[in-house]
TORGU-610098 format. One line per field, with one value per residue (C-alpha): residue number from 1; residue in three letters; x, y, z. Coordinates in Angstrom, 3 decimals, decimal comma, m for minus. Example, Ala and Ser with C-alpha at 12.3 -4.5 7.8 and 13.67 -1.06 7.14 Angstrom:
BEGIN
mivo (1:2)
tordren (Ala:Ser)
px (12,300:13,670)
py (m4,500:m1,060)
pz (7,800:7,140)
This chain:
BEGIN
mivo (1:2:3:4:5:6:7:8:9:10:11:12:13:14:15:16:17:18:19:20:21:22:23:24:25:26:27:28:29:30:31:32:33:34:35:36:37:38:39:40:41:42:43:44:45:46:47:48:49:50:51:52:53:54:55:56:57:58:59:60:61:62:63:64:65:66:67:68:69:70:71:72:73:74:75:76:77:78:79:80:81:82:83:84:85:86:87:88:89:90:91:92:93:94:95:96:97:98:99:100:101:102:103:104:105:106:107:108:109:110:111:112:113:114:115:116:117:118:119:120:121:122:123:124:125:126:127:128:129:130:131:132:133:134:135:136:137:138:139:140:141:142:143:144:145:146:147:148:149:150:151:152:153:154:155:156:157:158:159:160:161:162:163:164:165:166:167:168:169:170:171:172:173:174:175:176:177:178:179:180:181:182:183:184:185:186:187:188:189:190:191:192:193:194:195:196:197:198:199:200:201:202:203:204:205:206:207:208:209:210:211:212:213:214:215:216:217:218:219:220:221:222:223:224:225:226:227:228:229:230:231:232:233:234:235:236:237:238:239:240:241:242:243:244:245:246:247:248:249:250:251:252:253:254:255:256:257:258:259:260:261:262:263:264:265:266:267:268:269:270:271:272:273:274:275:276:277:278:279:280:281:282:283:284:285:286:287:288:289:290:291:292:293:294:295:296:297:298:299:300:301:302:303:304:305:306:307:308:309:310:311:312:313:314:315:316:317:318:319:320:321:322:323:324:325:326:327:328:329:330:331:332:333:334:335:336:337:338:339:340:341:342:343:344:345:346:347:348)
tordren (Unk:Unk:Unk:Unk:Unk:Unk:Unk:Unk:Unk:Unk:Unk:Unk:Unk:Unk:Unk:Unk:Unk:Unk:Unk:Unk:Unk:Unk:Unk:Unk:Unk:Unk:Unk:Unk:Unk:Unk:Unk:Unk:Unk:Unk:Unk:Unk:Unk:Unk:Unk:Unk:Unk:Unk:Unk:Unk:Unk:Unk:Unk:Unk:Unk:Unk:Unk:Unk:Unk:Unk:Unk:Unk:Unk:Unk:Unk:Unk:Unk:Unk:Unk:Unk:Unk:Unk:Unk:Unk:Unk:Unk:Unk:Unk:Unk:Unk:Unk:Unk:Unk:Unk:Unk:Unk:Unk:Unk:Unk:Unk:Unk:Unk:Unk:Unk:Unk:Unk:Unk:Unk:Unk:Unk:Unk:Unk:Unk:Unk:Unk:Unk:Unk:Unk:Unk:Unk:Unk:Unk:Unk:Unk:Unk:Unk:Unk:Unk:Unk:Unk:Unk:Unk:Unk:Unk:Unk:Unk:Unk:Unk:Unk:Unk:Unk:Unk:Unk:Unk:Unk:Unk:Unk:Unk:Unk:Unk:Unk:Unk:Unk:Unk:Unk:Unk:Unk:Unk:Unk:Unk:Unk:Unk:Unk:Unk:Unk:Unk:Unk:Unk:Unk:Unk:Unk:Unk:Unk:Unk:Unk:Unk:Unk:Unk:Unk:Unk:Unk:Unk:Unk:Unk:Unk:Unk:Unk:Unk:Unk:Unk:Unk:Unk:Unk:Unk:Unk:Unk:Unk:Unk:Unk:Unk:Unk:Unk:Unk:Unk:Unk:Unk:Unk:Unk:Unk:Unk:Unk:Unk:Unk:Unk:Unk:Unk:Unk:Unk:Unk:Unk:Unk:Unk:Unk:Unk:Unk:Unk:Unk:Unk:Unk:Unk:Unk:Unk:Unk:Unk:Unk:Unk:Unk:Unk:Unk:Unk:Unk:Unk:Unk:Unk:Unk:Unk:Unk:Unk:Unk:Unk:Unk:Unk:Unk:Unk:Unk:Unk:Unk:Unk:Unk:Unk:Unk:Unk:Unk:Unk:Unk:Unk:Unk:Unk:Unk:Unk:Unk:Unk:Unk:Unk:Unk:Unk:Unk:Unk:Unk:Unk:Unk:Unk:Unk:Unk:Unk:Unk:Unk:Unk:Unk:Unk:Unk:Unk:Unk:Unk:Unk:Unk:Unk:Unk:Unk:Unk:Unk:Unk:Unk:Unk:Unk:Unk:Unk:Unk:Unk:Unk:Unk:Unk:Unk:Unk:Unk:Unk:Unk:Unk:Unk:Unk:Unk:Unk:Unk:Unk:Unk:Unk:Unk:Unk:Unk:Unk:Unk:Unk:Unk:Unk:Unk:Unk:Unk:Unk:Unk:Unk:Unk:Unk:Unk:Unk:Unk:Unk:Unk:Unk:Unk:Unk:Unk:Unk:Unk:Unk:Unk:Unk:Unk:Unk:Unk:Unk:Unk:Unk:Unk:Unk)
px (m7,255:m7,920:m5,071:m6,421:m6,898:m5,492:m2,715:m2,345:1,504:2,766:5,891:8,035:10,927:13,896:14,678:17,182:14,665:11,448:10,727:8,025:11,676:13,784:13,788:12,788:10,070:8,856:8,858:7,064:4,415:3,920:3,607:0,636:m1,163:m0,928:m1,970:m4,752:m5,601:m5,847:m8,377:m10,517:m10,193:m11,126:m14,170:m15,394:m14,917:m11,768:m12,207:m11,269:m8,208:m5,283:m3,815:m6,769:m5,661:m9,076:m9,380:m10,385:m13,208:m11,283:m10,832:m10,741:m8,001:m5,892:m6,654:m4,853:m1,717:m1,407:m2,076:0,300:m0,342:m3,999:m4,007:m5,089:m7,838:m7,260:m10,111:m11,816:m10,084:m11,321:m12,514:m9,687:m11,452:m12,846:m15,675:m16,518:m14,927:m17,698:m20,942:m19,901:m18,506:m20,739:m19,285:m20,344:m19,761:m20,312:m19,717:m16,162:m18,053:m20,544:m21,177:m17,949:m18,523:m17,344:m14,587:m14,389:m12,525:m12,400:m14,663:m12,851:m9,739:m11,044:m12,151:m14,658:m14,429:m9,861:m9,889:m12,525:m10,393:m7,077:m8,525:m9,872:m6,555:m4,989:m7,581:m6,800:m2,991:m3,203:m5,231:m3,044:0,045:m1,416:m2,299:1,628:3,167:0,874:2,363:5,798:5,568:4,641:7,221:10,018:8,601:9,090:12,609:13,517:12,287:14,166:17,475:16,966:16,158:19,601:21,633:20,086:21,163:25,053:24,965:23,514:26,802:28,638:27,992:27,413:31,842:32,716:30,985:33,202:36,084:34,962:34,555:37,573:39,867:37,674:36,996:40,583:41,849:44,344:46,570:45,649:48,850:46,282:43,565:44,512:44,690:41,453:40,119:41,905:40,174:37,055:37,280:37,961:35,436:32,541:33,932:33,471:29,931:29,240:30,629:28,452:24,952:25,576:26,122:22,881:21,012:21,973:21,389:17,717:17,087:18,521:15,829:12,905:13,794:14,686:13,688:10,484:9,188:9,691:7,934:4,642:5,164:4,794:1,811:0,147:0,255:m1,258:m3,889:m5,069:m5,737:m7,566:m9,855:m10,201:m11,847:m13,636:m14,944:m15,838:m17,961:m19,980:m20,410:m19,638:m23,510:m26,345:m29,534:m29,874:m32,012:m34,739:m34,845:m34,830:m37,945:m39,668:m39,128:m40,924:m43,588:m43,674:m43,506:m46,580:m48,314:m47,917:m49,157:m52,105:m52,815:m52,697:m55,131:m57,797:m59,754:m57,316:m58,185:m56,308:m55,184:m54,117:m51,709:m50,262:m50,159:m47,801:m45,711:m45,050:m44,397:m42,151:m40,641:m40,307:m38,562:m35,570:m35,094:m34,524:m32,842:m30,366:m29,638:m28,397:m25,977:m24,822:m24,720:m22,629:m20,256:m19,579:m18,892:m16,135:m14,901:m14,320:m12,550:m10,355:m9,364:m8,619:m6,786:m4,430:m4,459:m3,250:m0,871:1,049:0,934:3,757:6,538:5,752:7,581:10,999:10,216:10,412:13,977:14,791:14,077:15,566:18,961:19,324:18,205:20,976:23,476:22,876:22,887:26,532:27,546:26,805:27,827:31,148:31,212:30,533:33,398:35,739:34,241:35,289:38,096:39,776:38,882:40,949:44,220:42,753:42,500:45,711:47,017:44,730:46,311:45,489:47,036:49,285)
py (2,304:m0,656:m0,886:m0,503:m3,882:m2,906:0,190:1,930:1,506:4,125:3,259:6,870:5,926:8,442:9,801:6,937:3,994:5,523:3,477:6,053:8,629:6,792:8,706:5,049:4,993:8,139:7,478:4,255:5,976:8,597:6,116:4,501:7,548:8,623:5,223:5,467:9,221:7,444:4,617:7,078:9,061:6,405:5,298:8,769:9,078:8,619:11,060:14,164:16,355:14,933:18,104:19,029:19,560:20,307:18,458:14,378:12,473:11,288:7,325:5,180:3,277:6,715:7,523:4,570:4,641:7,924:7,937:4,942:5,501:5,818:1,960:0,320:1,714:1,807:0,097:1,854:2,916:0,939:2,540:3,279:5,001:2,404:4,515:3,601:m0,199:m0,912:0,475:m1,503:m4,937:m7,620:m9,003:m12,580:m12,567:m15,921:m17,223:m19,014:m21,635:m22,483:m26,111:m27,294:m29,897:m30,117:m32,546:m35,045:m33,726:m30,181:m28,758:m30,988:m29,492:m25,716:m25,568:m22,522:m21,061:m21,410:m19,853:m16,868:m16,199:m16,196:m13,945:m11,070:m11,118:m10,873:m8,110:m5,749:m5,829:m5,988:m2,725:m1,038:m2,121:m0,553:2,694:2,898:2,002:4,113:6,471:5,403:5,082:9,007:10,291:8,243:9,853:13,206:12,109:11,531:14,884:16,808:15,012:16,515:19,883:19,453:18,258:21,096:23,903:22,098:23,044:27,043:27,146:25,713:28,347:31,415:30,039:30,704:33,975:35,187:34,070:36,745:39,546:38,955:40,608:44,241:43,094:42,381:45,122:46,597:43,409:40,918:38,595:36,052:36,101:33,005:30,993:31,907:31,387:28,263:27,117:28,000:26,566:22,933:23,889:24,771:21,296:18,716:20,131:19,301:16,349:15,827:17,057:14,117:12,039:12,530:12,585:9,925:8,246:9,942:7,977:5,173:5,809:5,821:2,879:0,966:1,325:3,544:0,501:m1,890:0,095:0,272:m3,373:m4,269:m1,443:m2,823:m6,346:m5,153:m3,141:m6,049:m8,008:m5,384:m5,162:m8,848:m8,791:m5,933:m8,030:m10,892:m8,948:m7,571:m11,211:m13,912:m13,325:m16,482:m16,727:m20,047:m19,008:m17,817:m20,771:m23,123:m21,191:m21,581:m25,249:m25,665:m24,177:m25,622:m28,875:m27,669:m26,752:m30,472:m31,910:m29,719:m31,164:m34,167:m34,577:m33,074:m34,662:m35,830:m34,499:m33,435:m29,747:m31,224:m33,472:m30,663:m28,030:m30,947:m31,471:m27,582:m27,527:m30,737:m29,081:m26,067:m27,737:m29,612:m26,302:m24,454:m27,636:m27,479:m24,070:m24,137:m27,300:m24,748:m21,557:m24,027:m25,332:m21,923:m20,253:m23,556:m22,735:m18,708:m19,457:m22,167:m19,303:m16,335:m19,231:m20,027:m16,210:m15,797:m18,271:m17,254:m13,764:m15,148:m14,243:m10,506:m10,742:m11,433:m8,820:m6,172:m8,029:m7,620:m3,893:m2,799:m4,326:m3,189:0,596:0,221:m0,742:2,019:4,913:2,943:3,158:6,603:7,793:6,243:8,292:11,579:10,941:9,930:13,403:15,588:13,879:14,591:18,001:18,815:18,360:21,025:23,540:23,206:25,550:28,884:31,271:31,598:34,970:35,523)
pz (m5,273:m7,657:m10,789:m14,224:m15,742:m19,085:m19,793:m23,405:m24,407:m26,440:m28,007:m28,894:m31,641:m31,918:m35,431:m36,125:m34,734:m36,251:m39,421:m40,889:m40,414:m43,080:m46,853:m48,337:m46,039:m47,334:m50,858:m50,121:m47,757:m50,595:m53,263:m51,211:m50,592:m54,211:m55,182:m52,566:m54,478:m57,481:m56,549:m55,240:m58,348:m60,405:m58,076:m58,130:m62,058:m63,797:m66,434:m64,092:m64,830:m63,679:m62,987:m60,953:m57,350:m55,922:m52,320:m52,483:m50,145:m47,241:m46,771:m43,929:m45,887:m46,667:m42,994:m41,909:m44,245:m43,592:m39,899:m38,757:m34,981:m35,700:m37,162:m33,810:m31,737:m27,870:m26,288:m23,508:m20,338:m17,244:m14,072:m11,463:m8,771:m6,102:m6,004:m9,478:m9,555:m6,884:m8,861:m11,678:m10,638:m9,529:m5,550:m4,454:m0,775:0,851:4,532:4,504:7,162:4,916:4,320:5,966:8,399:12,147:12,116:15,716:18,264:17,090:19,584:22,202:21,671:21,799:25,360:25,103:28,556:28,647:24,768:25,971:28,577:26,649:23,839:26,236:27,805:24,662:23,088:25,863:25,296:21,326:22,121:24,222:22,330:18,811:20,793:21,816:18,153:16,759:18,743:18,316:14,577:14,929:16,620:14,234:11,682:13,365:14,167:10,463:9,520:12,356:11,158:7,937:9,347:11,111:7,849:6,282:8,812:8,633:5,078:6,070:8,238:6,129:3,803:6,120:7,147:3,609:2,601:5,763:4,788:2,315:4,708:6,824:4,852:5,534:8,947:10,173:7,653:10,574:10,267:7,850:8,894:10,165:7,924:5,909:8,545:10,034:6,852:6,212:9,463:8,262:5,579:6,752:9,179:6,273:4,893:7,824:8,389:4,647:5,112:8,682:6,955:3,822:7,152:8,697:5,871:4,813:8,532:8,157:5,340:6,527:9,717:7,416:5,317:7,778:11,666:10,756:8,290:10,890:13,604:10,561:10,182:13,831:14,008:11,099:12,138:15,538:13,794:12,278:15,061:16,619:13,903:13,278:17,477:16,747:13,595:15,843:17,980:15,010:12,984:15,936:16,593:16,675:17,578:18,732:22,226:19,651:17,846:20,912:21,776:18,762:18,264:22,074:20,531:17,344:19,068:21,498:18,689:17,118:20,583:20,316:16,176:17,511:20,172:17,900:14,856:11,967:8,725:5,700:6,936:10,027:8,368:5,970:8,830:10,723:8,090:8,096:11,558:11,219:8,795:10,508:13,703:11,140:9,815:13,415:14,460:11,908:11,737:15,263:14,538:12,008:13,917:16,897:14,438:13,330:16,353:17,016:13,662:14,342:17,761:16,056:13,283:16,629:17,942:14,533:13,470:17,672:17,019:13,653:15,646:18,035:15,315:15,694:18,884:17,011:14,733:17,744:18,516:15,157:14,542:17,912:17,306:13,675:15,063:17,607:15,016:12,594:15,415:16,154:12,447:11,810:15,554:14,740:11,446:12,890:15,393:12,754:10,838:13,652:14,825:11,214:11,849:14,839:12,586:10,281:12,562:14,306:11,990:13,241:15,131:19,147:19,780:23,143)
């Protein structure tokens, strides 16, 4: 969705910041108004009462002293659904080839038939690849989510442990000699799975800011190469057989002119023709240097896309070390634990 261009700012004061809030303020805003009151009076006839109250003719200058806010008039709000952006604005779209010339040794060092090759090759495993992130990026995001369905049912035990520590007293109500330290134990126990569900929440979020936006990076960047092939086949498109066929017969046509009569129409239907052949003749130079130019861009864009590879070393290796950091703290969470519930009786 396309940003507004322009934003109203409305600027709220506090009581002690406003400058229309101050007594002084006051008296001076009242003394304009009733100065205002009294130039209208005066323009209306200046002979009225002066105790008369009845209601006076609004002003646009009153309006504005007395409306401070009101002083500047917010222009009007520009479009911000795309929808609407693209009725109203005005889009020059122009070939990026257009005009540029073919520079020597460019098509030389594009070999058509080594480059086709290497970009089929390369289509079919961008396609496949996208399919499996896409994929991938899916079930993260499903991993992330199930983390914090686990956090979240550490903190319902956590709380079920203590509203029993509650009931134990009723339930064990033959011999209570052990109840506090069953409930001691469940106690600690309510607090290391507290302390466990901030862990993995905070390891989910860690997931989604970190591992999950990597995985849409590398998916994205795939994506887009797809598309850009797919773009090729719809645009990469000449038709330079049809206008080698019409230039033969533009030139039989000229052979034809020729061997008749010359006359005046003759000569104007040959420059036409002439004419006609440049035209077809340089639209293909144009149409061939374009087509070099479009495999020389698949062939950069193909070659900035090598760095995506490090980005898949990249986002493996910090994944691994975060499932290390926090796999270390939920050891370290239960392994405190043990020592709190050494204390809970065992019976015989």
């Amino acid at each position: 969705m396309a940003a507004p261009l322009h934003e109203e700012t409305h600027i709220k004061y506090t009581d002690a910041e406003d400058p229309w809030a101050s007594p002084d303020m006051h008296r001076g805003h009242d003394h304009i108004q009733s100065h205002v009151v009294e130039t209208q009076s005066s323009m209306l006839g200046g002979d009225d009462d002066p105790n008369d109250r009845s209601p006076v003719p609004s002003s646009p200058i009153a309006d504005s002293v007395s409306s401070p806010t009101s002083r500047v008039a917010s222009p009007d709000p520009m479009p911000t659904e795309l929808s609407v952006w693209r009725k109203q604005a005005t889009i020059s779209v122009q070939d990026e080839f257009t005009g540029r010339k073919l520079s020597p040794g460019l098509e030389d060092s594009l070999p058509k038939a080594a480059l086709e090759e290497l970009f089929s090759r390369t289509r079919l495993g961008i396609r496949r690849s996208a399919d499996l992130y896409i994929g991938v990026c899916n079930i993260m995001d499903r991993l992330v989510k199930r983390t914090e369905g686990v956090a979240a049912d550490h903190a319902r035990i956590a709380l079920s442990l203590i509203s029993l520590t509650e009931t134990n007293a009723d339930v064990y109500a033959t011999d209570t000699s052990d109840v506090p330290q069953v409930n001691d134990g469940l106690q600690a126990m309510s607090r290391h799975l507290r302390a466990c569900q901030t862990l993995l929440e905070d390891e989910s979020r860690a997931w989604e800011a970190g591992v999950l936006e990597d995985l849409k990076k590398q998916r994205d960047a795939l994506v887009s190469m797809r598309d850009m092939f797919e773009r090729r086949d719809l645009l990469d498109k000449d038709n330079i057989p049809v206008l080698e066929k019409r230039i033969n017969m533009n030139k039989s046509k000229i052979d034809v002119i020729r061997q008749k009569n010359e006359s005046a129409a003759k000569y104007e239907e040959l420059e036409k023709l002439t004419e006609a052949i440049h035209q077809d003749k340089q639209s293909i130079v144009d149409q061939h240097n374009r087509s070099v130019f479009v495999r020389e861009c698949i062939r950069d864009e193909l070659r900035y896309f090598q760095v995506t590879q490090y980005h898949v070393t990249r986002w493996n290796q910090d994944w691994a070390q975060e499932r290390v950091k926090y796999a270390e703290m939920l050891a370290d969470n239960w392994r405190s634990l043990i020592d709190g519930l050494e204390g809970m009786p065992l019976g015989e």
